[in-house]
DRENROSE-354862 format. One record per residue (C-alpha): residue number from 1; residue in three letters; y negated, z, x negated. Coordinates in nm, 3 decimals. Each point is the difference from the previous one (the first is absolute). Layout:
BEGIN
R; num; residuo; c2; c3; c1
R; NUM; ALA; Y; Z; X;
...
//
This chain:
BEGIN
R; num; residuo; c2; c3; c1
R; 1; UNK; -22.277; 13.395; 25.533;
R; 2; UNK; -0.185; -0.300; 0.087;
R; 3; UNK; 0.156; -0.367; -0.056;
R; 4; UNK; -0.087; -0.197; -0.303;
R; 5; UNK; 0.102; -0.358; -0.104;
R; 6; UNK; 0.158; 0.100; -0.330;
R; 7; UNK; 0.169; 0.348; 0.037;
R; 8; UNK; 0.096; 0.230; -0.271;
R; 9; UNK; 0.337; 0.100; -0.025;
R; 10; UNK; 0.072; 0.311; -0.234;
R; 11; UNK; 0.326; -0.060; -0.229;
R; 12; UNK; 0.085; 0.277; -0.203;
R; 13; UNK; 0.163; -0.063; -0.330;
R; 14; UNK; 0.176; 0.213; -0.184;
R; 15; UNK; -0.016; 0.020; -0.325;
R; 16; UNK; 0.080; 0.248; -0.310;
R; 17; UNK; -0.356; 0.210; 0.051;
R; 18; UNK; 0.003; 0.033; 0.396;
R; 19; UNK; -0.053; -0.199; 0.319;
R; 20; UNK; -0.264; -0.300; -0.045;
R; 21; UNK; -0.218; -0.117; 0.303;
R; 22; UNK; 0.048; -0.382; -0.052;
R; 23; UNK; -0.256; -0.252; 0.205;
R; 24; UNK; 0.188; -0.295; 0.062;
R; 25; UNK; -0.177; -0.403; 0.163;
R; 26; UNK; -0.107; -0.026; 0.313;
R; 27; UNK; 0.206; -0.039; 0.279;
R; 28; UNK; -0.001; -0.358; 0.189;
R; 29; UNK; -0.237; -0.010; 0.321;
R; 30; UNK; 0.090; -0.168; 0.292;
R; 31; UNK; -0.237; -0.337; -0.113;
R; 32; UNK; 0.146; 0.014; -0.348;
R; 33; UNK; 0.331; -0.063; 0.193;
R; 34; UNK; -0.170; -0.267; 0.197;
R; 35; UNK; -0.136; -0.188; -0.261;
R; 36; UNK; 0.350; -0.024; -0.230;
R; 37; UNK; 0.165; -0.112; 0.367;
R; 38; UNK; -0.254; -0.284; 0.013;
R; 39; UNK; 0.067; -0.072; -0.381;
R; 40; UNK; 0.383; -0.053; 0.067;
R; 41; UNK; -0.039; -0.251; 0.323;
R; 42; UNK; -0.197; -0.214; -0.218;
R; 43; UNK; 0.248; 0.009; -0.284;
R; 44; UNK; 0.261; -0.041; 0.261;
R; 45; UNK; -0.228; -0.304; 0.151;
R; 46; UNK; 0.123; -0.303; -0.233;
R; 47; UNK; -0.286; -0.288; 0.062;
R; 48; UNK; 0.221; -0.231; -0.206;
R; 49; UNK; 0.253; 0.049; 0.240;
R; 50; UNK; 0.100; -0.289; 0.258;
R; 51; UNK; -0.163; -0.042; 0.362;
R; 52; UNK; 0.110; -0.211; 0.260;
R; 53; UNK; -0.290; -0.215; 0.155;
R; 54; UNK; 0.073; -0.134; 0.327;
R; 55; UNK; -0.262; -0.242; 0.021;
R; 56; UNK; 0.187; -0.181; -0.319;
R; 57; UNK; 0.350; 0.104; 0.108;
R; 58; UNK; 0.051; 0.096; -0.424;
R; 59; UNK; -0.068; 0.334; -0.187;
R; 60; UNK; -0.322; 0.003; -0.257;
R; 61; UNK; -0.043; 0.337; -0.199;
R; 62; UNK; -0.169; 0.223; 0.169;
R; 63; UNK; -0.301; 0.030; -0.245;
R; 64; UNK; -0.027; -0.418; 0.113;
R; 65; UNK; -0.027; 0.085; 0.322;
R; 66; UNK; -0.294; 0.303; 0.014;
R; 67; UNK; -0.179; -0.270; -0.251;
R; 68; UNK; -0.035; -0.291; 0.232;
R; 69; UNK; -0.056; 0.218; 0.306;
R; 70; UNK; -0.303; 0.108; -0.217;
R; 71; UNK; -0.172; -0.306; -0.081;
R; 72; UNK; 0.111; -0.210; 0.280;
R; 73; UNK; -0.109; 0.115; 0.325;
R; 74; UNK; -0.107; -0.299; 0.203;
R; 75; UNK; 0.334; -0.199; -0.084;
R; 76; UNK; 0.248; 0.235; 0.218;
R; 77; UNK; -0.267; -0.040; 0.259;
R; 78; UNK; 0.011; -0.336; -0.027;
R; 79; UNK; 0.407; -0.009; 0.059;
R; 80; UNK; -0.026; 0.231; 0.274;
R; 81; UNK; -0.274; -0.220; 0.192;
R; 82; UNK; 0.237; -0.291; -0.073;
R; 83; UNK; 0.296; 0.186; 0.139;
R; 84; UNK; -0.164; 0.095; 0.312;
R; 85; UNK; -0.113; -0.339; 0.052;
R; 86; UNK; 0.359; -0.125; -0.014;
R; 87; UNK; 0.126; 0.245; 0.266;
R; 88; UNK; -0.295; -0.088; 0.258;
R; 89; UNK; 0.048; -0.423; -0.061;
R; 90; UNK; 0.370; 0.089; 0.079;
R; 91; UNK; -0.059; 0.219; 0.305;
R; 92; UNK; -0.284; -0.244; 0.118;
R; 93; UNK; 0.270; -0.170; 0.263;
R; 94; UNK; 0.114; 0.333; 0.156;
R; 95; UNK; -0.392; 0.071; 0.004;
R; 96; UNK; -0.069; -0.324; 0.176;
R; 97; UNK; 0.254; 0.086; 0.251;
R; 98; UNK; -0.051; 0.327; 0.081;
R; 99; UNK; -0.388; -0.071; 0.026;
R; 100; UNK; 0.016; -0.337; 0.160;
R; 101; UNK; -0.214; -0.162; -0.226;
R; 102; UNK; 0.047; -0.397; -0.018;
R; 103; UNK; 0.207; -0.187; 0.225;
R; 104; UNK; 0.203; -0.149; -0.277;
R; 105; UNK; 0.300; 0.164; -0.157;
R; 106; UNK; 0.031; -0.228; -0.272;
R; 107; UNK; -0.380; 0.031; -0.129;
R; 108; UNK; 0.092; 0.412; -0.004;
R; 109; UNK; 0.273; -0.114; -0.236;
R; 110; UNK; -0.189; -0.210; -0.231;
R; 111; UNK; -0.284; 0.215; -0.072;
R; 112; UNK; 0.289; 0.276; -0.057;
R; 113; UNK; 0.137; -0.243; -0.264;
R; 114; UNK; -0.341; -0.099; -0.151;
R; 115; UNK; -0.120; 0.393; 0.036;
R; 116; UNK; 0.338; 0.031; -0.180;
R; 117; UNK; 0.003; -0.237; -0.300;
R; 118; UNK; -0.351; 0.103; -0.075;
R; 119; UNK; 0.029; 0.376; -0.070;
R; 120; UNK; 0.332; -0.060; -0.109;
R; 121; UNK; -0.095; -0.217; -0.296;
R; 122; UNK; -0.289; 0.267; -0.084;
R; 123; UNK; 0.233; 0.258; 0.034;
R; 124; UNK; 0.225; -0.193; -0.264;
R; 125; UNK; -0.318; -0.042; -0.225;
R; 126; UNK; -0.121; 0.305; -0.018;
R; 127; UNK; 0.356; 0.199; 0.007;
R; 128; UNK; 0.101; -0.225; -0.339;
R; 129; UNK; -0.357; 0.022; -0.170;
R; 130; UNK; 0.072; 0.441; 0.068;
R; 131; UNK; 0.383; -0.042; -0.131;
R; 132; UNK; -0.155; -0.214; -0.354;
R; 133; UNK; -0.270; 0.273; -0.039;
R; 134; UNK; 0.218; 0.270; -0.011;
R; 135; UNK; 0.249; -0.165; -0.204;
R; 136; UNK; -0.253; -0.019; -0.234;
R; 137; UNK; -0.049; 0.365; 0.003;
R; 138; UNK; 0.352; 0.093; -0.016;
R; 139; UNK; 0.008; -0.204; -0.331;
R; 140; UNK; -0.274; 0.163; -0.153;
R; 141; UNK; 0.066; 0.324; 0.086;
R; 142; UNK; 0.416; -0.084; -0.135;
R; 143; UNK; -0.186; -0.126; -0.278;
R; 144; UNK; -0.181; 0.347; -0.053;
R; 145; UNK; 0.333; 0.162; -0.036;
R; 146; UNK; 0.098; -0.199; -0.344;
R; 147; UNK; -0.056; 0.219; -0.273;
R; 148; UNK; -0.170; -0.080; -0.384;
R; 149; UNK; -0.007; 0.178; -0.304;
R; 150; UNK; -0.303; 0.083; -0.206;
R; 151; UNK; 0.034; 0.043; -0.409;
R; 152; UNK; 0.371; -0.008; 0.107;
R; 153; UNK; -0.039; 0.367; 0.057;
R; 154; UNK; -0.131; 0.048; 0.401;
R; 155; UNK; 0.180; -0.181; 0.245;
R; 156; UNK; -0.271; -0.036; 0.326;
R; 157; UNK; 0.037; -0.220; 0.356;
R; 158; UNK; -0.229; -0.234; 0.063;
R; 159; UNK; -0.130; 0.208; 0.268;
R; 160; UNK; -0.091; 0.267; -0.210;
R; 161; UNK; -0.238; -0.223; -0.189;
R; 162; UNK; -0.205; -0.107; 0.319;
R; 163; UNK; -0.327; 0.089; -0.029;
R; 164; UNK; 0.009; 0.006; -0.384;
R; 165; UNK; 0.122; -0.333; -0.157;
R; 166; UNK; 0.042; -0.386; 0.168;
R; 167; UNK; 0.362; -0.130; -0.089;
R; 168; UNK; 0.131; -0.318; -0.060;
R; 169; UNK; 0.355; -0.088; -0.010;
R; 170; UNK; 0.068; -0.306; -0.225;
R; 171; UNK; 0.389; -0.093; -0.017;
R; 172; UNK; 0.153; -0.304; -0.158;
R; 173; UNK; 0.309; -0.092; -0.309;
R; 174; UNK; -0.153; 0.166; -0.306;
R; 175; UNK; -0.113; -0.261; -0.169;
R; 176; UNK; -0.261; -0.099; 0.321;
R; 177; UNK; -0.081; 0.439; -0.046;
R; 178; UNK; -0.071; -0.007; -0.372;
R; 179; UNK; -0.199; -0.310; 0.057;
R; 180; UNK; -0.186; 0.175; 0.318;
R; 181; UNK; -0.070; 0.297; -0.196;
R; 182; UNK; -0.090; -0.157; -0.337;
R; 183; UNK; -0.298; -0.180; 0.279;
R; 184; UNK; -0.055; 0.370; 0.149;
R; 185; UNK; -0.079; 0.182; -0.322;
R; 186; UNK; -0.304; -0.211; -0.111;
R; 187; UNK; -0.150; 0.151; 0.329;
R; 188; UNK; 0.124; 0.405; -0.068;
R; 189; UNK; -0.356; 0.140; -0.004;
R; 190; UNK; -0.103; -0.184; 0.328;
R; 191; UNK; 0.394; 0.111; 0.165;
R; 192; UNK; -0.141; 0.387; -0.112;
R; 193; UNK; -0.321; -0.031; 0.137;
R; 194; UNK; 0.182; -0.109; 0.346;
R; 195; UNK; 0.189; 0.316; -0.008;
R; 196; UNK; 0.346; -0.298; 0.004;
R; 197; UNK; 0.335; 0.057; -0.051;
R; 198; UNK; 0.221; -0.281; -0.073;
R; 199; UNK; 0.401; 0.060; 0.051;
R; 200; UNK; 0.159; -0.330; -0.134;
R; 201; UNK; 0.365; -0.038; 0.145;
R; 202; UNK; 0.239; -0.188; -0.201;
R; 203; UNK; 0.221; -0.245; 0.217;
R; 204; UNK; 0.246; -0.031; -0.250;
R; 205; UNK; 0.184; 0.319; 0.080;
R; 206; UNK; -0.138; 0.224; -0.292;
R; 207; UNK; 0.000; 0.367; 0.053;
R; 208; UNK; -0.383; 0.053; -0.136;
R; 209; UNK; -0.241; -0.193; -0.208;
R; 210; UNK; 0.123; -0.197; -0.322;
R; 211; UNK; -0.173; -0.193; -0.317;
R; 212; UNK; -0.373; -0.026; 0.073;
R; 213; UNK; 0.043; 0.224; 0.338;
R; 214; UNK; 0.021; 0.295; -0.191;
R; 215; UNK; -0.275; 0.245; 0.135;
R; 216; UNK; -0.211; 0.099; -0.298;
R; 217; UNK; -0.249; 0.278; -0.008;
R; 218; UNK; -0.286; -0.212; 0.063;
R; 219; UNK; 0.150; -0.182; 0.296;
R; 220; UNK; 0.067; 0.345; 0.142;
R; 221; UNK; -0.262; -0.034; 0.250;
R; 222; UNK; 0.046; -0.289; 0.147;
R; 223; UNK; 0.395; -0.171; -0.077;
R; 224; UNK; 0.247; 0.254; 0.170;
R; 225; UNK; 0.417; -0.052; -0.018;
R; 226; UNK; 0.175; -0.040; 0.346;
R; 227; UNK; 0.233; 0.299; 0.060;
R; 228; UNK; 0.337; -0.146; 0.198;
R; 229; UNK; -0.065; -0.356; -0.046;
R; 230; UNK; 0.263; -0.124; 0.193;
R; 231; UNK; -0.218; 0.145; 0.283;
R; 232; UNK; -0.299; -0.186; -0.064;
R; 233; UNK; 0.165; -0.300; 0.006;
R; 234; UNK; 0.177; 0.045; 0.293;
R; 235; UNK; -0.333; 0.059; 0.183;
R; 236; UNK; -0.168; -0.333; -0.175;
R; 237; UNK; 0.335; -0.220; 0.124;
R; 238; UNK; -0.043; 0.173; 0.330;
R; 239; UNK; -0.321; -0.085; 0.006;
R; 240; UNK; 0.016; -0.370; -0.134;
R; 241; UNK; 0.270; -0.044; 0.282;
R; 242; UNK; -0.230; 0.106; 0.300;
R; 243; UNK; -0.200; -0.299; -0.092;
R; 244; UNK; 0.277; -0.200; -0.007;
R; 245; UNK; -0.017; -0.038; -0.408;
R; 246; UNK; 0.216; 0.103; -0.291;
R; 247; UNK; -0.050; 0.153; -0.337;
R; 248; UNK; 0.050; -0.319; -0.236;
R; 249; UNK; 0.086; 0.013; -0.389;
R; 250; UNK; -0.326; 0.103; -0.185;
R; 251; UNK; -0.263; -0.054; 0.308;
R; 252; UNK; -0.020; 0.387; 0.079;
R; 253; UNK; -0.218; 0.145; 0.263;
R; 254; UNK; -0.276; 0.217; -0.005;
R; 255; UNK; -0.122; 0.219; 0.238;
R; 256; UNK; -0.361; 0.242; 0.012;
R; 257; UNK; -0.077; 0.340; 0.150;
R; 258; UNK; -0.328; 0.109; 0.051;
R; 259; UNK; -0.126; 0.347; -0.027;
R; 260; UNK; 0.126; 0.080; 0.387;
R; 261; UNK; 0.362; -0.115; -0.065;
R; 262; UNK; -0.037; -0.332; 0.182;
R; 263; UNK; 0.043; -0.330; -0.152;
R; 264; UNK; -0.306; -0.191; -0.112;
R; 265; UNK; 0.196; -0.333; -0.132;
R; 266; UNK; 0.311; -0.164; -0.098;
R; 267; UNK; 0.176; -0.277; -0.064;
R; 268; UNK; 0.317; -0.167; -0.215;
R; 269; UNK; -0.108; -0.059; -0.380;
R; 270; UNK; -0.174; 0.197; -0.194;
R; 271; UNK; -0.306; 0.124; 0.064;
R; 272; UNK; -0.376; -0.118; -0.061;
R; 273; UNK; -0.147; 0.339; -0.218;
R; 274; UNK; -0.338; -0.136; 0.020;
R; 275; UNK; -0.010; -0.116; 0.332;
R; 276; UNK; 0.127; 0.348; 0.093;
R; 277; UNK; -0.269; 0.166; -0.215;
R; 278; UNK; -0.258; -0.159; 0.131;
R; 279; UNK; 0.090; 0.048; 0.353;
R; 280; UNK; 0.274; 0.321; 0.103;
R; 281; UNK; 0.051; 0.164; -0.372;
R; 282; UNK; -0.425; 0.088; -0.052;
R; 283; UNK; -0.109; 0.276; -0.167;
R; 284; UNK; 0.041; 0.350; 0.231;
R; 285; UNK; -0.357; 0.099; -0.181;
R; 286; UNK; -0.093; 0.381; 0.086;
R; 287; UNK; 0.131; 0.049; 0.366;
R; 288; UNK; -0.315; -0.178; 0.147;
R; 289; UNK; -0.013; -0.342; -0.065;
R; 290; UNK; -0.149; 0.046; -0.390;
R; 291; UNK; 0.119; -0.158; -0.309;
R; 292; UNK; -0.120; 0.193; -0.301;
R; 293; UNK; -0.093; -0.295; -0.236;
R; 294; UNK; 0.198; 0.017; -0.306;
R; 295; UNK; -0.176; -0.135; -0.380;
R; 296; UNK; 0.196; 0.028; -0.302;
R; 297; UNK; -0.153; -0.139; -0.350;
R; 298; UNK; 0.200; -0.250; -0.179;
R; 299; UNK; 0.214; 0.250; -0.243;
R; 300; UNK; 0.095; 0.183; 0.276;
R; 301; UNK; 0.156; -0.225; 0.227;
R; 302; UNK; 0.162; -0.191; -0.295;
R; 303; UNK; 0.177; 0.348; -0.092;
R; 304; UNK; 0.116; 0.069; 0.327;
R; 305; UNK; 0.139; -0.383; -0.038;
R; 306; UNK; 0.179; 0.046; -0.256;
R; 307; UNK; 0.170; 0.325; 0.098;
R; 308; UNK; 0.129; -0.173; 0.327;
R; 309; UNK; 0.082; -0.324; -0.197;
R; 310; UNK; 0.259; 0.244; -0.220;
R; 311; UNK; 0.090; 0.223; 0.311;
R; 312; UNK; 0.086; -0.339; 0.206;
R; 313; UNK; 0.210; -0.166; -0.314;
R; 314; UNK; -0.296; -0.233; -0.066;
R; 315; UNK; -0.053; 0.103; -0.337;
R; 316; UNK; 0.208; 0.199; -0.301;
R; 317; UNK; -0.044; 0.357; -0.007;
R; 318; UNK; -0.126; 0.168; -0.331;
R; 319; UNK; -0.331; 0.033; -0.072;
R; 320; UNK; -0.103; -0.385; -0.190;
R; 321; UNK; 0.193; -0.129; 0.293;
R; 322; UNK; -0.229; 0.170; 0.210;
R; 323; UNK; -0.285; -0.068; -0.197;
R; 324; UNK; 0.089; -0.390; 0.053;
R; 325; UNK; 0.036; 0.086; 0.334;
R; 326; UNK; -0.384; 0.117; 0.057;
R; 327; UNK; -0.127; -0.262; -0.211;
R; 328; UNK; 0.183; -0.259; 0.205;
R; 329; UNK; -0.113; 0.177; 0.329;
R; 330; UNK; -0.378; 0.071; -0.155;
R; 331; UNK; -0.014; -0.465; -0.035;
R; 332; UNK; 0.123; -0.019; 0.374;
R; 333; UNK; -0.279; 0.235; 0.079;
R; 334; UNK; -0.276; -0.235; -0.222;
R; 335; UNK; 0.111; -0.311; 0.193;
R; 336; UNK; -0.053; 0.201; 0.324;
R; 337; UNK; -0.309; 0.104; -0.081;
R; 338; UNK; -0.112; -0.352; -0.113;
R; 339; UNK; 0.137; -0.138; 0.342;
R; 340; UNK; -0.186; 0.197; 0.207;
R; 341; UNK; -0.326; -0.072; -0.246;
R; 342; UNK; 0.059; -0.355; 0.061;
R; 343; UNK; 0.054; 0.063; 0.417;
R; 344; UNK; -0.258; 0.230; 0.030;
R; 345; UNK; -0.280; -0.258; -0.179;
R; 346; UNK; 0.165; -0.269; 0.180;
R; 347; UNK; 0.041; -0.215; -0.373;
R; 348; UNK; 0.170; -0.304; 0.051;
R; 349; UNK; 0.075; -0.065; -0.363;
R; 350; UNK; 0.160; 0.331; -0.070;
R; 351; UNK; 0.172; 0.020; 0.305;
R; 352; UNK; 0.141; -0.336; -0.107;
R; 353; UNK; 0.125; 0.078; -0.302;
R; 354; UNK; 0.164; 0.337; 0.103;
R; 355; UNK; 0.231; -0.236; 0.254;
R; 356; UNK; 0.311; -0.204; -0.162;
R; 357; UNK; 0.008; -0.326; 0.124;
R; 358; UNK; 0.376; -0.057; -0.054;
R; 359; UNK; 0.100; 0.299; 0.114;
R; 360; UNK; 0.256; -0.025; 0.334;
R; 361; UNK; -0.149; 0.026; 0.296;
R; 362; UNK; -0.008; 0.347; 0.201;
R; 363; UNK; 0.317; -0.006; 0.259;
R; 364; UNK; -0.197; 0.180; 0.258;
R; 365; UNK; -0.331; -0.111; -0.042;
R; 366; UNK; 0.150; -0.345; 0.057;
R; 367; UNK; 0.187; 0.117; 0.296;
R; 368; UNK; -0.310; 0.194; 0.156;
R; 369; UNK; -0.174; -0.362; -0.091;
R; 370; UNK; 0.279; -0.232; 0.173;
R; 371; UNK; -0.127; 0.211; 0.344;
R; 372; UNK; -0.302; -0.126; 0.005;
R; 373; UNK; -0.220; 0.277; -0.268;
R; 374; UNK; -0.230; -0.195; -0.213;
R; 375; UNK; -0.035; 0.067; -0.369;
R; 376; UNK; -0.342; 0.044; -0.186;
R; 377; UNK; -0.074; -0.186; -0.303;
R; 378; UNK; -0.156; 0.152; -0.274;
R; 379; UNK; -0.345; -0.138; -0.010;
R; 380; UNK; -0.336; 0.030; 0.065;
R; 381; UNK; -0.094; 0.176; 0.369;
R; 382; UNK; 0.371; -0.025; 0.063;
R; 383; UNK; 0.106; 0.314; 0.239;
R; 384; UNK; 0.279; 0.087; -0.217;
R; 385; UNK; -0.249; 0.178; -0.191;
R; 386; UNK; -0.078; 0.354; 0.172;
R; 387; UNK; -0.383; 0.148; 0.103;
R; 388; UNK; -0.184; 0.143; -0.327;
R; 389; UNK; 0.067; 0.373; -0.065;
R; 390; UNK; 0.354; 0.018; 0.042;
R; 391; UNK; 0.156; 0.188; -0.288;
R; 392; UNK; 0.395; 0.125; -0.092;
R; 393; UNK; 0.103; 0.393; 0.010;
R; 394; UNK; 0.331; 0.171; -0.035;
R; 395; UNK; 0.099; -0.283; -0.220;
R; 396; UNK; 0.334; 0.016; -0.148;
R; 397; UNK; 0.276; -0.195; -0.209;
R; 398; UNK; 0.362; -0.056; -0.041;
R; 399; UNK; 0.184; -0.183; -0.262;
R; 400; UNK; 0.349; -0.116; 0.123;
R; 401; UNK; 0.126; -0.236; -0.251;
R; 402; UNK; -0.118; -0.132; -0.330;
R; 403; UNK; -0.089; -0.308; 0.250;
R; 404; UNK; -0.129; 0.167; 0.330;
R; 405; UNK; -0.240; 0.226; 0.034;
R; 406; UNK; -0.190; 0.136; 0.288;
R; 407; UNK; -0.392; 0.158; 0.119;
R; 408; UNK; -0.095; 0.111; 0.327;
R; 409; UNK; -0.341; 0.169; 0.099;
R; 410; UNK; -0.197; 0.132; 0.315;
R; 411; UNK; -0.289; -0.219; 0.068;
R; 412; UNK; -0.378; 0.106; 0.105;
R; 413; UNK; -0.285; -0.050; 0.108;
R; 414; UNK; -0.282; 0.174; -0.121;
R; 415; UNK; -0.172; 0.264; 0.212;
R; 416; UNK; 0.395; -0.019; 0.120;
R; 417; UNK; 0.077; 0.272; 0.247;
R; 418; UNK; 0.421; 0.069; 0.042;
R; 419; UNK; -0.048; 0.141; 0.360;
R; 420; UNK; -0.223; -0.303; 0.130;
R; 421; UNK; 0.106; -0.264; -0.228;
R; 422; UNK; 0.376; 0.022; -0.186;
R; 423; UNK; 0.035; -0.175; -0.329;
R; 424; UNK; 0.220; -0.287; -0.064;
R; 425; UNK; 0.294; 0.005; -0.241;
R; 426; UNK; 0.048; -0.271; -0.221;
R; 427; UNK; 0.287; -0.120; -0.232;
R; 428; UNK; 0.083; -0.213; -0.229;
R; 429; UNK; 0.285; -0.128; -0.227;
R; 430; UNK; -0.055; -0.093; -0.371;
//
């Protein structure tokens, strides 16, 4: 009987009418064997698992490790050159000896010690700059093992969401949260469009989100709860205390991952959401590089408005609550429109008149001012007025008190193209 890779083996049955010829599954080959051994080494191979690196004299996780030998190539190189420079400056006397070259002992000696101090101190530089780079990939890839929960019904690692979503990592006492997130939810179409996930960690020793935390169903996609907070905290402390800092009352910390896992920003306080919009949290677009440009007509973005105004709190639920709500939302959207009108045609007088004169003035514009920026007035040929054809898609309200509300909008221009030329978001407080 010739071989075959599955073989037939005849089981006979018995039953109440005879004997029954029963054809059972294959039997395992010799690579099906193979392939299940190679499947339990890697299970068996832990990459989180600790490494000792000579070169550091400490242990990095071994997933640290395979990363920077990856993307730094030249830098071990560099140590080794520096190394072998140190052993030939001090063998240079015995060299000069042996050899006979120079009459003079002493000269031997203090090229040897010049030879010496010179690789030595690039050996130093180059061996601490390794030893901070990997550091910094043993925290991020720690980082990736802190876990979040989505809808408060799947629990996933950071690391399971690279490739999909950007994370930031916003702790602080709750008050400083509900304030951050109040700030982030005026921007929760433009956090979608990123593909973001925001985890905020309460530093007040809270076991999951509270008051105006509270994940709602239209936050879903964007504000997840921290699963084992105690954990994220101890990684932000640990963090803070590399850098010689300390988590402080309500300051906080934030901290960014990009797409790959690896940090893109942070810093103590709470974060800048348009800065980061603008600059690490853009929209992902299709997979290659374009932004499908998004228009909604007035009634329809002032609906949507509404619905998150009474999802966030914002508003009453019940539907003349929510009918306030979209009228409310629908004026934002007018006074929008009629800014833009009045920046677009570059009218003084209206553009005048939309501006308060007594209001306070802007925290950070002042700040971005008191470095040296320069701020446009609002007249005629000014720059503060932008080139003619720009116009305002994707726009979008949010009504967070009786006293505060918010718009924000993507900005183009026309014959606009998203792969050549991105659009600008623009917000604005009422």
């Amino acid at each position: 009987m010739p071989r075959s890779a599955s073989l037939l083996v005849a089981a006979f049955l018995a039953t109440a009418d005879g004997l029954v010829l029963a054809r059972p599954w294959p039997l395992a080959t010799p690579a099906h064997r193979a392939a299940r051994a190679v499947v339990t080494a890697q299970e068996q191979f832990d990459t989180s698992g600790q490494q000792f690196d000579l070169l550091s004299l400490r242990s990095f996780r071994r997933d640290t490790i395979l990363q920077y030998d990856s993307t730094n190539q030249s830098e071990p190189l560099r140590i080794a050159l520096t190394l072998l420079g140190i052993l030939f400056s001090l063998s240079v006397p015995s060299l000069a000896s042996e050899l006979r070259i120079g009459g003079d002992e002493l000269t031997a000696y203090v090229a040897a010690l010049l030879g010496t101090g010179i690789s030595g101190g690039f050996f130093l530089r180059n061996r601490s700059a390794r030893l901070q780079r990997m550091l910094k990939i043993d925290r991020e890839y720690a980082m990736g093992d802190l876990r979040a929960t989505y809808r408060g019904l799947r629990t996933s690692s950071l690391r399971e969401l690279r490739g999909k979503r950007r994370v930031v990592v916003v702790t602080g006492s709750e008050a400083a949260l509900e304030e951050t997130m109040s700030q982030a939810r005026v921007y929760r179409r433009r956090l979608a469009a990123a593909d973001a996930v925001i985890v905020p960690v309460c530093s007040d020793g809270r076991e999951g989100p509270a008051g105006s935390l509270t994940v709602s169903e239209a936050e879903s996609k964007w504000l997840w709860a921290p699963n084992a907070p105690q954990e994220w905290l101890g990684y932000f402390n640990e963090l803070v205390q590399a850098r010689g800092l300390a988590l402080q009352g309500e300051l906080g910390a934030w901290i960014g991952l990009n797409l790959r896992g690896r940090t893109f920003g942070s810093a103590r306080g709470a974060p800048r959401w348009d800065e980061l919009l603008g600059t690490a949290l853009q929209p992902s677009g299709d997979g290659f590089g374009e932004v499908k440009e998004v228009s909604r007509d007035g009634q329809q973005a002032a609906a949507e408005a509404a619905a998150a105004a009474v999802a966030l709190g914002g508003a009453a639920a019940g539907g003349e609550a929510l009918a306030a709500a979209e009228k409310e939302a629908s004026g934002l959207l007018d006074a929008q429109a009629a800014f833009y009108k009045a920046l677009t045609d570059a009218n003084v007088e209206q553009m005048s008149a939309i501006w308060d004169p007594t209001a306070a003035d802007d925290a950070y514009v002042s700040e971005v001012a008191g470095k040296g920026a320069r701020v446009e007035p609002w007249v005629e040929g000014s720059n503060a007025f932008p080139p003619r054809g720009l116009r305002a898609t994707d726009c979008d309200a949010l009504v967070l008190s009786p006293t505060e509300g918010w718009t924000t909008a993507r900005a183009a221009a026309r014959g606009w193209h998203a792969a050549r030329d991105p659009a600008v978001a623009a917000y604005r407080g009422w």
